[in-house]
Each structure stands twice: as structure tokens, then as C-alpha cells.
Jmol script that loads the backbone (N, CA, C; Angstrom):
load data "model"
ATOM      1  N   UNK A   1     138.555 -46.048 100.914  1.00  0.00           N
ATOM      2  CA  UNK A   1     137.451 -46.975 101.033  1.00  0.00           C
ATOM      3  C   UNK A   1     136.776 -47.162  99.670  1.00  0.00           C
ATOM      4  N   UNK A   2     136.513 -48.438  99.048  1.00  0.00           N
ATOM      5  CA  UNK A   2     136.786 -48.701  97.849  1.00  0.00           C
ATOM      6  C   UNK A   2     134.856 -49.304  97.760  1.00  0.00           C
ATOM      7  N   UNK A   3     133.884 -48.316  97.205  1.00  0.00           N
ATOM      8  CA  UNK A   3     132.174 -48.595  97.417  1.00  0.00           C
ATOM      9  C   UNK A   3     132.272 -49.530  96.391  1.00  0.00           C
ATOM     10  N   UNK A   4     131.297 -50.647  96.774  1.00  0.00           N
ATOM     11  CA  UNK A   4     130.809 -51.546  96.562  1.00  0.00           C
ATOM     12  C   UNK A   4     129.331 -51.628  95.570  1.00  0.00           C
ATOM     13  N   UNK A   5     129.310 -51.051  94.919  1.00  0.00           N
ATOM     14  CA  UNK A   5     127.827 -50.973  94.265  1.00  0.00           C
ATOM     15  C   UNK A   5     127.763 -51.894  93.352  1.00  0.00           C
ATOM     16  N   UNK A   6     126.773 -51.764  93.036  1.00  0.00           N
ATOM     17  CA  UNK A   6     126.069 -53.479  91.834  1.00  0.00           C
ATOM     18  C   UNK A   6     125.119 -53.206  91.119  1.00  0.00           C
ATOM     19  N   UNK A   7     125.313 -51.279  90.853  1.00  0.00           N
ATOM     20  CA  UNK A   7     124.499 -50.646  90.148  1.00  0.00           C
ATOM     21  C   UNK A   7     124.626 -51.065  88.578  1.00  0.00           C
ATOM     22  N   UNK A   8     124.178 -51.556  87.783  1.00  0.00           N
ATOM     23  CA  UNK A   8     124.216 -52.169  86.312  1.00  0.00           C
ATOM     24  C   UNK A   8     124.171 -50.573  85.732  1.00  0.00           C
ATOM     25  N   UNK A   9     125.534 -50.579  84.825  1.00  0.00           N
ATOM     26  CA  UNK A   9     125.558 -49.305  83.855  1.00  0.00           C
ATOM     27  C   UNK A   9     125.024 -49.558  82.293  1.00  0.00           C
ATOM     28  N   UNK A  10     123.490 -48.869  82.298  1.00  0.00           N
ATOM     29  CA  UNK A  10     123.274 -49.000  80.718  1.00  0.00           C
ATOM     30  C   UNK A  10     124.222 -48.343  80.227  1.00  0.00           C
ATOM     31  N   UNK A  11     124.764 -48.955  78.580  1.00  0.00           N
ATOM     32  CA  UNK A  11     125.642 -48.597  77.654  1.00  0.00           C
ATOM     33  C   UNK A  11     125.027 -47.651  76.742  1.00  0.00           C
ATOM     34  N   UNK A  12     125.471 -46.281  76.027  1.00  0.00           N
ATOM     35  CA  UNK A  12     124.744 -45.688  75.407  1.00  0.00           C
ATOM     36  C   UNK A  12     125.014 -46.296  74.103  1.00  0.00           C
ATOM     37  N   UNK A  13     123.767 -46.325  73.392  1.00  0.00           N
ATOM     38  CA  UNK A  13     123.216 -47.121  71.850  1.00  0.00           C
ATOM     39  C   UNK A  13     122.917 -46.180  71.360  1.00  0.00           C
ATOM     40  N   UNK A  14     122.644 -46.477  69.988  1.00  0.00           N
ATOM     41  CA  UNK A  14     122.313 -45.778  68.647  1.00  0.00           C
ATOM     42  C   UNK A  14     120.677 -45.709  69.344  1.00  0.00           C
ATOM     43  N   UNK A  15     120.028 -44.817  69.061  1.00  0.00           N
ATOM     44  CA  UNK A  15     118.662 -45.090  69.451  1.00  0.00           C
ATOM     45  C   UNK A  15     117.485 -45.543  68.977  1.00  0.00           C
ATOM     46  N   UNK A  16     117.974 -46.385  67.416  1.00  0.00           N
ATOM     47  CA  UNK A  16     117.216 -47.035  66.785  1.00  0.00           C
ATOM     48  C   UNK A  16     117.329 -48.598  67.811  1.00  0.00           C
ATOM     49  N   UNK A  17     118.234 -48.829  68.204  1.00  0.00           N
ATOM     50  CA  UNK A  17     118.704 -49.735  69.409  1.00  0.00           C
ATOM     51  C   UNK A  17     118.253 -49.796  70.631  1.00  0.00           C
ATOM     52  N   UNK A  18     117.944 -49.070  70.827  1.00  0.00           N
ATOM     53  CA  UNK A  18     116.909 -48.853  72.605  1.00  0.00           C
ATOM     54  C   UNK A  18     116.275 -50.263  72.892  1.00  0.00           C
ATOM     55  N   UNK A  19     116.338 -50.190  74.274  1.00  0.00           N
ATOM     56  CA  UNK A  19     115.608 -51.943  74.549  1.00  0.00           C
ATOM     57  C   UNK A  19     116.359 -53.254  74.262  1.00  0.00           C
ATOM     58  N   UNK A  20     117.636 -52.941  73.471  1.00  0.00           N
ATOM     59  CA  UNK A  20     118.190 -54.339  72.938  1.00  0.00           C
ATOM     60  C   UNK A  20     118.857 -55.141  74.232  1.00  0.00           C
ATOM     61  N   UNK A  21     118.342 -56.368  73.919  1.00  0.00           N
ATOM     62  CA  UNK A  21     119.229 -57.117  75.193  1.00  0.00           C
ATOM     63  C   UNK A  21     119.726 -57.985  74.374  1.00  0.00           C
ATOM     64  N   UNK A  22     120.836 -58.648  74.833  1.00  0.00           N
ATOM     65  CA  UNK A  22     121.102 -60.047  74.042  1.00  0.00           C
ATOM     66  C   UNK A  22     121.902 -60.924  75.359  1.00  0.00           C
ATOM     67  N   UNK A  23     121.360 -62.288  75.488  1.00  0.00           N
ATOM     68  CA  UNK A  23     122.148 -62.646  76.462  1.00  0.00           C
ATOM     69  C   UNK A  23     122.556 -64.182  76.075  1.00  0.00           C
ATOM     70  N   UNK A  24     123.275 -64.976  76.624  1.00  0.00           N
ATOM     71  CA  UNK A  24     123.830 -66.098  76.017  1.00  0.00           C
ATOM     72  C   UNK A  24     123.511 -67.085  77.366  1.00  0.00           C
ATOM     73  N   UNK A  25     122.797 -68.232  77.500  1.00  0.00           N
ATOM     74  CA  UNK A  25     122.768 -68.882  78.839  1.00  0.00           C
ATOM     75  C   UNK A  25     123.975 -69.827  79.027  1.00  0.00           C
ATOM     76  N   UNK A  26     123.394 -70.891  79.804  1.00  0.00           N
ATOM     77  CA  UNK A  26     124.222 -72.098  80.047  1.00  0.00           C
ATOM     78  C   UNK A  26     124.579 -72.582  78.959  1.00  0.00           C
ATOM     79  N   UNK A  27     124.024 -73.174  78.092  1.00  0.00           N
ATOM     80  CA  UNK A  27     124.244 -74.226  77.247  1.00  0.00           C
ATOM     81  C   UNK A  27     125.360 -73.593  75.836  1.00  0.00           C
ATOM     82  N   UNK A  28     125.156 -71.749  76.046  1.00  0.00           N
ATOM     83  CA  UNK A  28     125.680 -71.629  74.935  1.00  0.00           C
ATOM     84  C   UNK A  28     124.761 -70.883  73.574  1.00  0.00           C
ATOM     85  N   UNK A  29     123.711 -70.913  74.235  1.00  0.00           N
ATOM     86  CA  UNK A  29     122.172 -70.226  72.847  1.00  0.00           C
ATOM     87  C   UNK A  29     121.974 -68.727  72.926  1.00  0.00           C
ATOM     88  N   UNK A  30     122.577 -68.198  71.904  1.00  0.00           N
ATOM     89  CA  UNK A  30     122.226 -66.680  72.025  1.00  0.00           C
ATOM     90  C   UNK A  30     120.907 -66.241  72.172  1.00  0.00           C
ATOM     91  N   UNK A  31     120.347 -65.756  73.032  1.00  0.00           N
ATOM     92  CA  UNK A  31     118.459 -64.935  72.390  1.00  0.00           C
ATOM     93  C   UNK A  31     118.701 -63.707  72.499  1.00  0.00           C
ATOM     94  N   UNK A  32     117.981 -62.841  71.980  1.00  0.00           N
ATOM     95  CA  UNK A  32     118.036 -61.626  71.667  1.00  0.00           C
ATOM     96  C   UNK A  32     116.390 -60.894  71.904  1.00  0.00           C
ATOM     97  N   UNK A  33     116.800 -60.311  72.267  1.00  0.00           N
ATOM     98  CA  UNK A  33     115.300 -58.805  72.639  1.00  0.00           C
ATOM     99  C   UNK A  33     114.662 -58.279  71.192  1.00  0.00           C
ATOM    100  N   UNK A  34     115.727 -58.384  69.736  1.00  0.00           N
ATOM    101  CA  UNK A  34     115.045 -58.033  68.851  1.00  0.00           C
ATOM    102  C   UNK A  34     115.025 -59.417  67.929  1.00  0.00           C
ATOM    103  N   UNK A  35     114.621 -59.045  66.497  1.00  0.00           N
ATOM    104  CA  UNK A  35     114.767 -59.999  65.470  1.00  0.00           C
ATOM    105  C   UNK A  35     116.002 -60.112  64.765  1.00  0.00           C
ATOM    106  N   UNK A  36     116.618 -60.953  64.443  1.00  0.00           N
ATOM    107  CA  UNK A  36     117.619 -61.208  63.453  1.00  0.00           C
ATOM    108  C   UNK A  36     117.592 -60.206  62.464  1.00  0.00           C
ATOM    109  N   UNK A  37     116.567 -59.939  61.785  1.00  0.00           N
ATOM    110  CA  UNK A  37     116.237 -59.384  60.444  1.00  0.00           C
ATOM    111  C   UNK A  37     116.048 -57.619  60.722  1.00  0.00           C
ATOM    112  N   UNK A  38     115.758 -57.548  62.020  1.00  0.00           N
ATOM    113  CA  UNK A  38     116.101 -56.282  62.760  1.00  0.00           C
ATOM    114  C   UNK A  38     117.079 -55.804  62.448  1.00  0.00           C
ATOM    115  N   UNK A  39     118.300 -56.625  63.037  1.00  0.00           N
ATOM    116  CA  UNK A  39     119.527 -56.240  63.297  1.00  0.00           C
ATOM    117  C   UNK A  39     120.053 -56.517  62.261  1.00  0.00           C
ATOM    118  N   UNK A  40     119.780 -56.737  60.998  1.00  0.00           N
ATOM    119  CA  UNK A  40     120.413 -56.750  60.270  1.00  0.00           C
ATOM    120  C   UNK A  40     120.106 -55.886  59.385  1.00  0.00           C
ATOM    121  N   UNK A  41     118.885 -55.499  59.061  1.00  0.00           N
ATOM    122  CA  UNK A  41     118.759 -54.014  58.699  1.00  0.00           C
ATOM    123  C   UNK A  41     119.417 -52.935  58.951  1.00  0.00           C
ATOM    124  N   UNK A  42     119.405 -52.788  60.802  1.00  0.00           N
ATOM    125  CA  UNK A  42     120.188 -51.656  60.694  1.00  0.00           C
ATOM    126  C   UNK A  42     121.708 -51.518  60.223  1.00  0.00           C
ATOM    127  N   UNK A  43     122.316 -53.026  60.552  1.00  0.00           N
ATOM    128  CA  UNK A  43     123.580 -52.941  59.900  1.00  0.00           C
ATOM    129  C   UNK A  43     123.945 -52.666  59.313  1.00  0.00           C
ATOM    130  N   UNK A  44     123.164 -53.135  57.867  1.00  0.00           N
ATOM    131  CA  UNK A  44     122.978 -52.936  56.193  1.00  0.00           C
ATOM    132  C   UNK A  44     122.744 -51.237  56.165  1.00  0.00           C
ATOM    133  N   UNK A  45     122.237 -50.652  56.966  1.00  0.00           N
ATOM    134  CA  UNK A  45     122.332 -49.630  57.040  1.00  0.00           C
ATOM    135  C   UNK A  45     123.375 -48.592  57.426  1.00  0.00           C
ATOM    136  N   UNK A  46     123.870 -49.143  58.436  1.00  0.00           N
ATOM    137  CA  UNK A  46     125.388 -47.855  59.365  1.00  0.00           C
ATOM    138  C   UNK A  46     125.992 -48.629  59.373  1.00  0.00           C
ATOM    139  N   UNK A  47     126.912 -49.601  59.223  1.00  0.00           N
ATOM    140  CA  UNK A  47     127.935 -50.276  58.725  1.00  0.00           C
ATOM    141  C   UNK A  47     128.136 -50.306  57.644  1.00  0.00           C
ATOM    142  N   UNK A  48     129.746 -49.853  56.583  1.00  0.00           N
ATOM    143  CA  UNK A  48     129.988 -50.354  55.434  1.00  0.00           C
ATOM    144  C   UNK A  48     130.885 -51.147  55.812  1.00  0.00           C
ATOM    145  N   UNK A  49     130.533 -52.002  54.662  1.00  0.00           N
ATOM    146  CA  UNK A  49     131.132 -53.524  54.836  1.00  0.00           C
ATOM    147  C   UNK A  49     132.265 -53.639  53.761  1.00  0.00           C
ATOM    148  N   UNK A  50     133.606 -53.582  53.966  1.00  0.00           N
ATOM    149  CA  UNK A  50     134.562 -53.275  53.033  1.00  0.00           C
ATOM    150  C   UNK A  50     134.772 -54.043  52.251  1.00  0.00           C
ATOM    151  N   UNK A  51     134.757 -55.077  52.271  1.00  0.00           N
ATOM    152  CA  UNK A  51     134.556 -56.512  51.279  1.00  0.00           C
ATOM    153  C   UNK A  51     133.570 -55.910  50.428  1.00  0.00           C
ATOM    154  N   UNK A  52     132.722 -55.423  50.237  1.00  0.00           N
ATOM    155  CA  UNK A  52     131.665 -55.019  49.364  1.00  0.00           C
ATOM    156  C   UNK A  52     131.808 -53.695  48.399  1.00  0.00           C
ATOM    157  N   UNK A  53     132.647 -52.790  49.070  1.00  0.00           N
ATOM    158  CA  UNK A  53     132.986 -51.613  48.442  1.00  0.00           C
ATOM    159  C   UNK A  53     132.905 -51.575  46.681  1.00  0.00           C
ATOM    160  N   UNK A  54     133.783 -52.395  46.473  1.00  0.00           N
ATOM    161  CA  UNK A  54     134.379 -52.208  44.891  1.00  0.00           C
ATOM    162  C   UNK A  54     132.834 -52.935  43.917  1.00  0.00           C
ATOM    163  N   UNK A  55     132.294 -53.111  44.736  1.00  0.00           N
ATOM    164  CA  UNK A  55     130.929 -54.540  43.918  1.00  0.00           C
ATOM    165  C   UNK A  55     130.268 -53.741  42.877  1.00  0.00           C
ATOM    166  N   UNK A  56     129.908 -53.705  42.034  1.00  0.00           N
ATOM    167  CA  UNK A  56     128.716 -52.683  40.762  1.00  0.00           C
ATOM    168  C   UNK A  56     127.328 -53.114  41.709  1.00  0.00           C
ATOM    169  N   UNK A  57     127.024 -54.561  42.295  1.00  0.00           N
ATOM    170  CA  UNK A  57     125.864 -54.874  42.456  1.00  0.00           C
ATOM    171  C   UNK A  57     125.431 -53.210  43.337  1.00  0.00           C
ATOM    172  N   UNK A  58     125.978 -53.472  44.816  1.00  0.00           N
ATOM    173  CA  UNK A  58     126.192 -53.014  45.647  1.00  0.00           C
ATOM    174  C   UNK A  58     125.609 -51.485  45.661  1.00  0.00           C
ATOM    175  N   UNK A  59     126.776 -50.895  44.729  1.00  0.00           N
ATOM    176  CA  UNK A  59     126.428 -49.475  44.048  1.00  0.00           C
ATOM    177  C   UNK A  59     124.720 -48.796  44.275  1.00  0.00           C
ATOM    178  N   UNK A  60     124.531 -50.186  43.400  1.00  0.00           N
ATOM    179  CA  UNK A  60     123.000 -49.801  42.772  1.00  0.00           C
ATOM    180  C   UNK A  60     122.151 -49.750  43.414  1.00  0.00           C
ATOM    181  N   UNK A  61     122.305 -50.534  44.662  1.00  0.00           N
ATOM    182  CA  UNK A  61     121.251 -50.553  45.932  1.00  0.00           C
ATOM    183  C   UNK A  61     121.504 -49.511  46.654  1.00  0.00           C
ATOM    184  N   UNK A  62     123.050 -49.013  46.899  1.00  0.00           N
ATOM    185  CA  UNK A  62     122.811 -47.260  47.627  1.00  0.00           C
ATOM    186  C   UNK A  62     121.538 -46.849  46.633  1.00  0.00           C
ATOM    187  N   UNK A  63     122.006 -46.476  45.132  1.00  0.00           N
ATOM    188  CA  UNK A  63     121.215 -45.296  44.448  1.00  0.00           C
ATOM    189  C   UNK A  63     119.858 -45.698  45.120  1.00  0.00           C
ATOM    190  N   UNK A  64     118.872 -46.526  44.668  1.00  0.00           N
ATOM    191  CA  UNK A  64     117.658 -46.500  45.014  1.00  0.00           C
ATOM    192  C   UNK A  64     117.354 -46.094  46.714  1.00  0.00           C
TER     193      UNK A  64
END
end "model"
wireframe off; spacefill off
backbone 0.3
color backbone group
């Protein structure tokens, strides 16, 4: 007997992430629970971006 539930499973997140929703409607328009500039911080943060590796700019912004 195969249960039927419609219990929604939160996904576990980074916990700087907590609260994030993002949903896409009819038409196609992403909105999001945080800011753009949010999420892109943290990116810039825990993502390396391999295209960028070899850069001098790059470098210099780890050091500081």
C-alpha cells in the first residue's frame, strides 16, 4: 500500500540561506524571497568560479 502524503520536504541549505524561496509563475518571472545582490554575495563568496582562477585582478580581492 503505496501512502499518499503531500507533506512538502524542506531541502537542507547553507544556513546563511534559511528562508530562501524562489518561485517562477505563469508568465515565466522569477521572484525571489531574497535580493539579487544577496545572492550574489554569497556566491562571490562559496563558489569559485573557474574562469576566474588564473586572473591577477581576482588574486587581490581574496588578499584583502
Amino acid at each position: 500500500m503505496a501512502k499518499n502524503s503531500k507533506k512538502k520536504d524542506i531541502p537542507k541549505v547553507n544556513e546563511e540561506l534559511e528562508g530562501f524561496k524562489m518561485n517562477i509563475n505563469s508568465f515565466g518571472e522569477i521572484s525571489s524571497s531574497f535580493s539579487i545582490d544577496k545572492i550574489n554575495a554569497f556566491l562571490n563568496k562559496n563558489v569559485d568560479d573557474k574562469k576566474l582562477r588564473d586572473r591577477e585582478d581576482s588574486k587581490e580581492e581574496k588578499k584583502k
